[in-house]
N, CA, C and O atoms as a DFTB+ gen file, in Angstrom:
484 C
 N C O
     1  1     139.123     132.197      72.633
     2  2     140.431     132.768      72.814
     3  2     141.422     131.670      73.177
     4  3     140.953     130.722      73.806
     5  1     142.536     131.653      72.921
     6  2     143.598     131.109      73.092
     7  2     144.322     130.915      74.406
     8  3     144.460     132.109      74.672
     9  1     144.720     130.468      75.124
    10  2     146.104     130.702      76.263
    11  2     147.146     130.723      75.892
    12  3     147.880     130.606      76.874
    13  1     147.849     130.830      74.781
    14  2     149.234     131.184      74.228
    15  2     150.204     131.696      75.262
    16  3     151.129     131.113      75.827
    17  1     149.498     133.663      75.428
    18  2     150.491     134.234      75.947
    19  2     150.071     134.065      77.781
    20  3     150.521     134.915      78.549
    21  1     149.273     133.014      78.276
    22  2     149.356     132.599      80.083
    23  2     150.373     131.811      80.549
    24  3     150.616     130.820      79.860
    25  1     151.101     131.998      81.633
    26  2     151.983     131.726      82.126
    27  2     151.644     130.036      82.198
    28  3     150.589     129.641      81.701
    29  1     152.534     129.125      82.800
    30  2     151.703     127.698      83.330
    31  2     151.261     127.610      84.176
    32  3     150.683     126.537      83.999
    33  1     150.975     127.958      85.264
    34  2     150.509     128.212      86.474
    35  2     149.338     128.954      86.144
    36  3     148.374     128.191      86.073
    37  1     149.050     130.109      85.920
    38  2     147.839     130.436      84.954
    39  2     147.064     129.129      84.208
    40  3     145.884     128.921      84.492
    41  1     147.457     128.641      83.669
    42  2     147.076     127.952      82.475
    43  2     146.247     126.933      83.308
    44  3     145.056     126.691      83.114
    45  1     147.251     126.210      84.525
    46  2     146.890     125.105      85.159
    47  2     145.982     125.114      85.891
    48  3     145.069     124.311      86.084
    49  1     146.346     126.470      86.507
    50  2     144.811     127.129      87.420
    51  2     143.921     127.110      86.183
    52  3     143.732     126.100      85.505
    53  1     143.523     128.006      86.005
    54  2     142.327     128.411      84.969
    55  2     141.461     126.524      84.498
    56  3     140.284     126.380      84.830
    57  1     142.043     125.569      83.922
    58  2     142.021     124.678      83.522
    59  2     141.126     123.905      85.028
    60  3     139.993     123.427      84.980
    61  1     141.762     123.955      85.908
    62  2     141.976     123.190      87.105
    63  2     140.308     123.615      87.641
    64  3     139.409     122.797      87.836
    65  1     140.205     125.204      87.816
    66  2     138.993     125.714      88.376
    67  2     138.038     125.222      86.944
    68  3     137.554     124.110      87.151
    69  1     137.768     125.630      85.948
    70  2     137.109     124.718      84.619
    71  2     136.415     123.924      85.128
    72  3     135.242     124.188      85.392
    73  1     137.204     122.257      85.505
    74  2     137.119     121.305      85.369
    75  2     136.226     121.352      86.741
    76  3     135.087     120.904      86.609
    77  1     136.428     121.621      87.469
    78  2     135.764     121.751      88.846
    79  2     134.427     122.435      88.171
    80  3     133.693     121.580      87.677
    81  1     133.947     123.784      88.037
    82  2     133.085     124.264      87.976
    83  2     131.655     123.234      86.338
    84  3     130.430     123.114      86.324
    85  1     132.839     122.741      85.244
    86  2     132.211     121.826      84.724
    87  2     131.687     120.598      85.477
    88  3     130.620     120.023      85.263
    89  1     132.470     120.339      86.253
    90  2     131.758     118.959      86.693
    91  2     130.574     119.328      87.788
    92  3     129.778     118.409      87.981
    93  1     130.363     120.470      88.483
    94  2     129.183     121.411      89.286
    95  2     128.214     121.339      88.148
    96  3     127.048     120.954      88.231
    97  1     128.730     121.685      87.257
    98  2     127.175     122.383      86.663
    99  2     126.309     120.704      86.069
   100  3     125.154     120.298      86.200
   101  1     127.498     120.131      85.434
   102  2     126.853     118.480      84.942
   103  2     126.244     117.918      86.086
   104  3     125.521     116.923      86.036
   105  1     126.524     118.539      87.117
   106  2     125.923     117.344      88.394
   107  2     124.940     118.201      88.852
   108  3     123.976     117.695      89.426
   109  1     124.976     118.994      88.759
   110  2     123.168     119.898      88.529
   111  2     122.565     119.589      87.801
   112  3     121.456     119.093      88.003
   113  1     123.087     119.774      86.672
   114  2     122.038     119.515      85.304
   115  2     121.640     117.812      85.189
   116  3     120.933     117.455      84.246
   117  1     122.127     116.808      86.186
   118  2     121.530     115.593      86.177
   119  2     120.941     115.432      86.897
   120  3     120.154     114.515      86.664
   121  1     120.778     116.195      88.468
   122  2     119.691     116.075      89.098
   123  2     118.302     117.008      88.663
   124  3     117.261     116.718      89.253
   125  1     118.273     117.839      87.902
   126  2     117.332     118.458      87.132
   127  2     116.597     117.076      86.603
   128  3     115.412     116.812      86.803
   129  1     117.511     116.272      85.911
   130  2     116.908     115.474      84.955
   131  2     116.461     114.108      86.044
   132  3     115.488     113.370      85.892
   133  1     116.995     114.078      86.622
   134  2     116.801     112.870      87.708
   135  2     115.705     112.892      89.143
   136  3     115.008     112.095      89.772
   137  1     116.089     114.403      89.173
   138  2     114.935     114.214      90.380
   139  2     114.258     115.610      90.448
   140  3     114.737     116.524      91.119
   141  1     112.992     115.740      89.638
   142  2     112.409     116.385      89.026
   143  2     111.330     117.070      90.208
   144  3     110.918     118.215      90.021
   145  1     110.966     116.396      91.261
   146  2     110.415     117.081      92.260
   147  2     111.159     118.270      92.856
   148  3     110.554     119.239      93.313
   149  1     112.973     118.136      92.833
   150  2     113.527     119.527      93.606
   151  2     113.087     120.843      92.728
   152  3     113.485     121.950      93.094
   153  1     112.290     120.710      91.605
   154  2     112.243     122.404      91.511
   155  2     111.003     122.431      91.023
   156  3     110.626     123.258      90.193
   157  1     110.114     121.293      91.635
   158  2     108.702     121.732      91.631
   159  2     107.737     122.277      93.209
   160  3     106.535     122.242      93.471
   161  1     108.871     122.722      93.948
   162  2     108.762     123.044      95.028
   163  2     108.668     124.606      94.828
   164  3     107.934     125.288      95.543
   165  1     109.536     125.203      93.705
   166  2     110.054     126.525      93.343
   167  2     109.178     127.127      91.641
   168  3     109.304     128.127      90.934
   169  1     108.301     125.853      91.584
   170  2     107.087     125.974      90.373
   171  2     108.427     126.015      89.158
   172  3     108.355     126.872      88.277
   173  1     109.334     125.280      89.177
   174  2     109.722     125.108      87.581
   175  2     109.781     124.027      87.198
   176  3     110.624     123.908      86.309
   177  1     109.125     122.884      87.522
   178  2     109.659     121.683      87.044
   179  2     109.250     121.412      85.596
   180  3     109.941     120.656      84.915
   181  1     108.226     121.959      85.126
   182  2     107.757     122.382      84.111
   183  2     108.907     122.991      83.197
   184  3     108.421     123.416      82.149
   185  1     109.905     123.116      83.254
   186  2     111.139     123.901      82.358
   187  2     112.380     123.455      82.918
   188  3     113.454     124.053      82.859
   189  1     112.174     122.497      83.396
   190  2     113.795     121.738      83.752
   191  2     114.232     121.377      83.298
   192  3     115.419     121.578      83.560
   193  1     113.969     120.391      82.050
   194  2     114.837     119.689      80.386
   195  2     115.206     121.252      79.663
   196  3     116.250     121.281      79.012
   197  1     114.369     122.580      79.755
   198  2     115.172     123.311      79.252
   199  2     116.387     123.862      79.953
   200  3     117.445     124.194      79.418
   201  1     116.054     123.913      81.314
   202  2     117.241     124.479      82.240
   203  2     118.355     123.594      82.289
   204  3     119.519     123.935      82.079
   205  1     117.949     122.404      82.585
   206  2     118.778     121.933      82.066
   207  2     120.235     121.077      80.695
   208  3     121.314     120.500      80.828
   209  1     119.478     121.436      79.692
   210  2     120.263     121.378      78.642
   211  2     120.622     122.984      78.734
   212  3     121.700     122.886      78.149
   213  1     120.535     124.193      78.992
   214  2     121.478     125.162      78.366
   215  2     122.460     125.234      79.623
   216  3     123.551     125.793      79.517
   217  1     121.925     124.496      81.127
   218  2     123.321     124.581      81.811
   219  2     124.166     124.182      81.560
   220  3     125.244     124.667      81.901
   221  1     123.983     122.574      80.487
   222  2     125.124     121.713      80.217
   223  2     125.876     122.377      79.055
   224  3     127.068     122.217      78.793
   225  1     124.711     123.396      78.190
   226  2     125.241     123.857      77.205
   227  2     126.259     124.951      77.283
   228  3     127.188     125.000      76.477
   229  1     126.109     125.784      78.192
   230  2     126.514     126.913      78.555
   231  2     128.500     126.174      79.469
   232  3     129.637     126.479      79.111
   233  1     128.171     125.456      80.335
   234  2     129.511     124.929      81.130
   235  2     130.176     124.412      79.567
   236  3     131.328     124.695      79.239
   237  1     129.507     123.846      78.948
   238  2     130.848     123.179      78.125
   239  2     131.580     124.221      77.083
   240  3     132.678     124.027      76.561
   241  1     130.515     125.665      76.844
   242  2     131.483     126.616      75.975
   243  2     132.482     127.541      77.491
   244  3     133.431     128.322      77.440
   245  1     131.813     127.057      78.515
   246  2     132.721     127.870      79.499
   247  2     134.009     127.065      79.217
   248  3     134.915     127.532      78.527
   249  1     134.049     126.061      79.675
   250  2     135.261     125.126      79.447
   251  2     136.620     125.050      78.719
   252  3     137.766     124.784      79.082
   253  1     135.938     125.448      77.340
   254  2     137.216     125.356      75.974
   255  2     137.295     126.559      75.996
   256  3     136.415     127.394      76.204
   257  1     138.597     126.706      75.731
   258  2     138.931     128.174      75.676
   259  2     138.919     129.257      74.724
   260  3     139.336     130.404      74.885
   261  1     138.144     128.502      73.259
   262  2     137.986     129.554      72.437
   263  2     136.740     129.693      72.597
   264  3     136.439     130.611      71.834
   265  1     135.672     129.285      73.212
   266  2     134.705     130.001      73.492
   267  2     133.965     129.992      75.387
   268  3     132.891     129.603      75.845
   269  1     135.131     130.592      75.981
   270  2     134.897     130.555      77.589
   271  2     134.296     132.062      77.824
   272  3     133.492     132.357      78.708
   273  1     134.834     132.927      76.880
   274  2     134.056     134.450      77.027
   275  2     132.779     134.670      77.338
   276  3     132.245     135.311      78.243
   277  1     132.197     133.764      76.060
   278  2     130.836     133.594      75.490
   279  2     130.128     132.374      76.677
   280  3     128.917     132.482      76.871
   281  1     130.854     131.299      77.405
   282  2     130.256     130.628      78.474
   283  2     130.248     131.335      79.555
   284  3     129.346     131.022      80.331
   285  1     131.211     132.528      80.028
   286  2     131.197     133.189      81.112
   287  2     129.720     134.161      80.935
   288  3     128.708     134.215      81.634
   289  1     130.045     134.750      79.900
   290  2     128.338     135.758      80.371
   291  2     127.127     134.467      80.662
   292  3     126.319     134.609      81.580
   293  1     127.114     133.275      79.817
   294  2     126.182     132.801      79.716
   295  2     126.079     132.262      81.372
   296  3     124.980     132.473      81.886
   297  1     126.720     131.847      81.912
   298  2     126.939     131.212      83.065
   299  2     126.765     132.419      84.089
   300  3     126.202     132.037      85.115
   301  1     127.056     133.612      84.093
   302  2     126.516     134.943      84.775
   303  2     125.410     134.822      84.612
   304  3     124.755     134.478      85.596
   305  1     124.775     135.021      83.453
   306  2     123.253     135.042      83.212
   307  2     122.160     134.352      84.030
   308  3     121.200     134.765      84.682
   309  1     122.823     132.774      83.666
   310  2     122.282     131.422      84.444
   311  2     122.248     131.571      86.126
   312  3     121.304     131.143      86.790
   313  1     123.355     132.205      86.678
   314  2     123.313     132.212      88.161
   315  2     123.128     133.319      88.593
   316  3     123.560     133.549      89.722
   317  1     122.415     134.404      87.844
   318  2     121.843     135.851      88.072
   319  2     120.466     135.009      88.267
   320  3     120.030     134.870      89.410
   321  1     119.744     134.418      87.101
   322  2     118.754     134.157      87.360
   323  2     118.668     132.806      89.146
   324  3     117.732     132.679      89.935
   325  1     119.947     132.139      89.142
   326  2     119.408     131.214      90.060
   327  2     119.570     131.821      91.629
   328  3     119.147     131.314      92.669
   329  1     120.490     133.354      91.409
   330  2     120.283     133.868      92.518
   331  2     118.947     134.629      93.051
   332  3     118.570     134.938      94.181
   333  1     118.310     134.823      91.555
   334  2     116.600     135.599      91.911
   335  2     115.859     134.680      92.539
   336  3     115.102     135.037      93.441
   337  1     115.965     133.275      92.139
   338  2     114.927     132.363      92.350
   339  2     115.601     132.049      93.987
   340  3     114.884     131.816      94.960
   341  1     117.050     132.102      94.028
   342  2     116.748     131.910      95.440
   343  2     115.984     132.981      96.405
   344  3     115.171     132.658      97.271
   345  1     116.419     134.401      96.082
   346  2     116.255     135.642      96.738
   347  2     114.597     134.916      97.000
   348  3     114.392     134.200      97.980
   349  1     113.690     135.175      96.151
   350  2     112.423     135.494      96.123
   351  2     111.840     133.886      96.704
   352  3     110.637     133.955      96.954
   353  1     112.326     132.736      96.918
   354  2     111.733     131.892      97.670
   355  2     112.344     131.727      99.027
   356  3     112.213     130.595      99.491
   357  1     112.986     132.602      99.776
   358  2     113.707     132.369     100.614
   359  2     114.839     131.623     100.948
   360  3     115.016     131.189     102.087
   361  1     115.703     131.427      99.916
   362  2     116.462     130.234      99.756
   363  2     117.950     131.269     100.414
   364  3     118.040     132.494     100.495
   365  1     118.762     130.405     100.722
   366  2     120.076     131.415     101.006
   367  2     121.064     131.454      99.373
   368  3     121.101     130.564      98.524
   369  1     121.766     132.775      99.359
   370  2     122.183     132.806      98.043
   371  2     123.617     132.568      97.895
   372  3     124.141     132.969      96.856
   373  1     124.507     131.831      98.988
   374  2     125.736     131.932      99.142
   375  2     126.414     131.006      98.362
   376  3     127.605     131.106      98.067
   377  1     125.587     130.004      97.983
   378  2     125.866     128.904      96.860
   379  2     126.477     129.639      95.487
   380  3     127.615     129.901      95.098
   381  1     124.976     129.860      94.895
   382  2     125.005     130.600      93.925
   383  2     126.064     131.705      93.449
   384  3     126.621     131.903      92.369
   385  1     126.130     132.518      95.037
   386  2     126.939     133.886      94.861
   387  2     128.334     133.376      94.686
   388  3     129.020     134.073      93.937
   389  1     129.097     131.996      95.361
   390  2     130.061     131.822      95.060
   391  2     130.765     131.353      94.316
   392  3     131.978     131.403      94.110
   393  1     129.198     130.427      93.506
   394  2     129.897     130.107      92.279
   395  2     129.888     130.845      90.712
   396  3     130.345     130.471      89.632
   397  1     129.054     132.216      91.187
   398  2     129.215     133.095      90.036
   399  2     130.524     134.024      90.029
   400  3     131.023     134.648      89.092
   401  1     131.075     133.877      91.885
   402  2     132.335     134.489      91.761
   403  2     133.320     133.566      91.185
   404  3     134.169     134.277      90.646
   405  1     133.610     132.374      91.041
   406  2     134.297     131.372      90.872
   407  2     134.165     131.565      89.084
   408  3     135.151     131.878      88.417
   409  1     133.282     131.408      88.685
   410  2     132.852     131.434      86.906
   411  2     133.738     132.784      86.709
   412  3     134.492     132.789      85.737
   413  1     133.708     133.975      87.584
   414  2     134.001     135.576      86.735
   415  2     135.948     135.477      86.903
   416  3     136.809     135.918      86.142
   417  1     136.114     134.557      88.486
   418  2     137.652     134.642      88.070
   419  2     138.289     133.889      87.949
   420  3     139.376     133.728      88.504
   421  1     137.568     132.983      86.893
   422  2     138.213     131.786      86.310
   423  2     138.590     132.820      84.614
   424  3     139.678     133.035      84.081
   425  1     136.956     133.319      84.119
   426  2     137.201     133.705      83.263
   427  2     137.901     135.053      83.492
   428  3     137.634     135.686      82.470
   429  1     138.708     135.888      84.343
   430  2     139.618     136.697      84.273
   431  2     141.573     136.222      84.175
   432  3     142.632     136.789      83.904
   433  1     141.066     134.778      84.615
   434  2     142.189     133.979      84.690
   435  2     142.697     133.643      83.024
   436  3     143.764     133.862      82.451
   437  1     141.760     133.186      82.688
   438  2     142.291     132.774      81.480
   439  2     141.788     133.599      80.299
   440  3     141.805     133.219      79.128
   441  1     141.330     134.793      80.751
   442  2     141.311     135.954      79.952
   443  2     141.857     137.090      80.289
   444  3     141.267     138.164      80.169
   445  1     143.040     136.963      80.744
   446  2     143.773     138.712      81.765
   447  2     143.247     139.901      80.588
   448  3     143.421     141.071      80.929
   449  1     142.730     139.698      79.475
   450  2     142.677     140.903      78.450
   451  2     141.466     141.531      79.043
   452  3     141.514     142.751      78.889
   453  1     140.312     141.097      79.717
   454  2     139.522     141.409      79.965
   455  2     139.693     142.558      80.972
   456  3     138.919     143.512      80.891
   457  1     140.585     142.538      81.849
   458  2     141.059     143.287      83.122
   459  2     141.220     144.551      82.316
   460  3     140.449     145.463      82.617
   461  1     141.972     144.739      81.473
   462  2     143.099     145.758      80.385
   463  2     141.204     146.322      80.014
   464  3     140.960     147.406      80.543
   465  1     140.260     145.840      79.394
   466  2     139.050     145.893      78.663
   467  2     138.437     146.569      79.473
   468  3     137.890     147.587      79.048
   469  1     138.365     146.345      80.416
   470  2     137.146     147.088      81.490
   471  2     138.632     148.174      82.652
   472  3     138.266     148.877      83.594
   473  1     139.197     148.123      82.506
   474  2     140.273     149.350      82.666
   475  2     140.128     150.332      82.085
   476  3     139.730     151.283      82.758
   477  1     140.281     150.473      81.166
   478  2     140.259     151.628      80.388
   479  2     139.480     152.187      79.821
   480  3     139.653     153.105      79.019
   481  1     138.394     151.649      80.204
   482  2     137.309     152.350      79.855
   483  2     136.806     153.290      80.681
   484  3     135.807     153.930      80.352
């Protein structure tokens, strides 16, 4: 989708939170690749080159704005699952929880159609 019809302030926000939440997820997805013992504590280290390439994959369609729709579920998805893995090893989930709130109103930011979408229904 486009930002055409977002104000600049909209635009700058939306952009601004992006860039922040892209550079979170790349700096996850390099300690995945870098220090491979943190999630063999939690039995995945065994699937960390995959976790980690679809985090990087997933932040960079969050990013551009014709396909941030399609990075927002994916990025829900991703921190649904990283909130289970905390739930169920005892981990606290406030990380997680805030940056899946951060992903949903970034993408309401630079998607206000979505608001109108789940309104009226």
């Amino acid at each position: 989708m486009e930002t055409k019809g977002l104000s600049k302030t909209r635009k700058i926000t939306g952009w601004v939170i992006a860039s922040l939440l892209l550079a979170l997820y790349l700096f996850s997805a390099s300690g995945k690749f870098m220090k491979p013992e943190e999630l063999s504590g939690i039995g995945l280290a065994d699937w960390r080159v995959i976790i980690a390439v679809g985090e990087i994959v997933s932040a960079f369609l969050f990013f551009f704005p014709k396909t941030n729709i399609f990075g927002t579920l994916l990025l829900s998805a991703y921190m649904g699952g990283a909130i289970i893995i905390h739930m169920t090893h005892g981990i606290s989930i406030m990380m997680p929880a805030i940056v899946l709130i951060l992903v949903w109103a970034n993408g309401f930011i630079r998607n206000p159609e979505l608001l109108t979408k789940f309104s009226t229904q």
